[in-house]
C-alpha positions as CSV (number, residue, x, y, z in Angstrom):
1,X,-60.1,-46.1,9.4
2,X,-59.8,-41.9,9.4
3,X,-62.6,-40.1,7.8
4,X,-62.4,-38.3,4.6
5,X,-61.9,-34.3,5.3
6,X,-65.5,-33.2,4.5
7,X,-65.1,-30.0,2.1
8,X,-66.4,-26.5,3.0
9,X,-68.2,-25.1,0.3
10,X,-65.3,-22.7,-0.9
11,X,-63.5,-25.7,-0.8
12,X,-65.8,-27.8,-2.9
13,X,-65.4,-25.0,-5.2
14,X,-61.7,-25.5,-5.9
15,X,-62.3,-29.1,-5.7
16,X,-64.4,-29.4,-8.7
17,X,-62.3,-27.1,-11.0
18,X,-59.4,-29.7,-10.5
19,X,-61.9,-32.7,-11.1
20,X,-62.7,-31.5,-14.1
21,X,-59.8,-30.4,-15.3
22,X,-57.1,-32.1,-13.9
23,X,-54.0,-31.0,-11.8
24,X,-53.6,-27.1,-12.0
25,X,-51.6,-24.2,-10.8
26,X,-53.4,-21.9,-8.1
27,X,-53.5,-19.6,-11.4
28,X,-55.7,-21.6,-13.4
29,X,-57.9,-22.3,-10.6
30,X,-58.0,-19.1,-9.7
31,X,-59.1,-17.9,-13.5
32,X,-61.8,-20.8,-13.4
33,X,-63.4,-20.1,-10.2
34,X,-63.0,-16.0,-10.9
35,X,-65.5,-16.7,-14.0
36,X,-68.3,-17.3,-11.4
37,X,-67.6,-15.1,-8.5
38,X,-65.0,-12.2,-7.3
39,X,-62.5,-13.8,-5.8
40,X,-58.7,-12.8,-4.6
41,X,-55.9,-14.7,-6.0
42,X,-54.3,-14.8,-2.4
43,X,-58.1,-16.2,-1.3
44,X,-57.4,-19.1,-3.7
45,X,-53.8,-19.0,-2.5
46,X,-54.7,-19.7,0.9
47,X,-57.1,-21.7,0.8
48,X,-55.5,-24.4,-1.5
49,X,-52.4,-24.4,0.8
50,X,-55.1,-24.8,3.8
51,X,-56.4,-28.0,1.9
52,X,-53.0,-29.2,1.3
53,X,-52.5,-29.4,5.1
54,X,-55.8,-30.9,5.6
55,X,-55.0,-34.0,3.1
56,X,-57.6,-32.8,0.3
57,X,-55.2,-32.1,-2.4
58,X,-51.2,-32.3,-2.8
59,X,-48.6,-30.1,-4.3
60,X,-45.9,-30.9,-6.9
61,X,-43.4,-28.8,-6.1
62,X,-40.6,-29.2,-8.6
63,X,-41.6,-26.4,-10.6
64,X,-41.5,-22.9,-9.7
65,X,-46.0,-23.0,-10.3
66,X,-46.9,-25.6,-8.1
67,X,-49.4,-28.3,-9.3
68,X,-51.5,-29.3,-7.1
69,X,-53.7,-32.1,-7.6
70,X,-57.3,-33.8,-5.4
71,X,-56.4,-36.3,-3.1
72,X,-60.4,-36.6,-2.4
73,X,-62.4,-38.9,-4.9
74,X,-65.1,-36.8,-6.8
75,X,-67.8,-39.6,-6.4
76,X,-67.0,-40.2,-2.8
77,X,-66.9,-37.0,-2.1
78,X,-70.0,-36.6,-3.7
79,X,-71.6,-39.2,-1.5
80,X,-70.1,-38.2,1.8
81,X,-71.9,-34.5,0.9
82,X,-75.6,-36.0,-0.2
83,X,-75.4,-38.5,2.8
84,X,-74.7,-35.5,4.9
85,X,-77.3,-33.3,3.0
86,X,-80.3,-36.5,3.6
87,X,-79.7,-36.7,6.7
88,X,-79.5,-32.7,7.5
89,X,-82.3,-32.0,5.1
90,X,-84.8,-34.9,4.6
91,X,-84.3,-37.4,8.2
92,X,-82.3,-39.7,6.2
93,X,-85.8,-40.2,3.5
94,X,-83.8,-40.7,-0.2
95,X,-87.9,-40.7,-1.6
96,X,-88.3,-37.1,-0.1
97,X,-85.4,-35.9,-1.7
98,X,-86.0,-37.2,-4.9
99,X,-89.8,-36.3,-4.8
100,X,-88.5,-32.5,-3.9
101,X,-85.8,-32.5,-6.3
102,X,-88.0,-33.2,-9.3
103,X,-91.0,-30.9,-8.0
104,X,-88.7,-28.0,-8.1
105,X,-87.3,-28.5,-11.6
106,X,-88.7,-29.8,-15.1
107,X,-86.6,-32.6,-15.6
108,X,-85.8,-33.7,-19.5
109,X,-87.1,-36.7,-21.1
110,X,-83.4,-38.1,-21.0
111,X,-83.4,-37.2,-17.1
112,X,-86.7,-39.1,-16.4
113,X,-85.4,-42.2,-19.0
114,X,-82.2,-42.4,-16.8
115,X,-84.4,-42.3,-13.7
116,X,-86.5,-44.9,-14.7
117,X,-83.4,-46.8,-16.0
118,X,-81.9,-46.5,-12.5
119,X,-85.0,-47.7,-11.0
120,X,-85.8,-50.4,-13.4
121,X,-81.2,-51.7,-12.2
122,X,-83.0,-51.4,-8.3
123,X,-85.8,-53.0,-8.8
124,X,-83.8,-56.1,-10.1
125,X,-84.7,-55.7,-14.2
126,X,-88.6,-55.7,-13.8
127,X,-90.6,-53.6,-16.4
């Protein structure tokens, strides 16, 4: 089975406009990801048509704005990047991540309840 393309950052960028909001012209992504960051229309351009050729998103091409829409899976994608990240980052250790991740930030009380909801599904329902 061929692996998934693995996003560059700029990439990743563009990836998430169009997982939030759907299939867009390079116009509308463009606007979104100008919001953030200076960024050329032809930048955006290119590099959408770059990720067409790689198999990360497709082009409808029957109007004169092309649509183009992700061929990657937000949650898979998502995965591939943290596996890559653990592994990079923390040796593979999902506890030194997660013990990092909430000693840099002040997580809510709905964060920490979702956590220990998560933990309470992987611990098989024990309280």
């Amino acid at each position: 089975m061929e692996k998934a393309p693995k996003p560059t950052e700029s990439e990743l960028e563009i990836l998430q406009v169009l997982w939030q909001h759907g299939p867009s012209t390079v116009r509308f992504v463009h606007e979104q990801l100008s919001k953030s960051k200076e960024v050329g229309y032809t930048t955006t351009l290119k590099l959408m048509q770059i990720m067409a050729e790689k198999g990360m998103l497709e082009a409808d091409k029957t109007s004169r704005s092309h649509i183009f829409r992700p061929l990657l899976e937000e949650e898979h994608t998502q995965r591939q990047l943290l596996d890559r990240f653990l592994d990079a980052a923390f040796r593979g250790s999902a506890s030194k991540l997660v013990m990092q991740a909430l000693g840099n930030s002040s997580a809510s009380k709905e964060e920490l309840d979702e956590i220990r909801n998560l933990l309470d599904k992987l611990e098989g329902g024990k309280k």
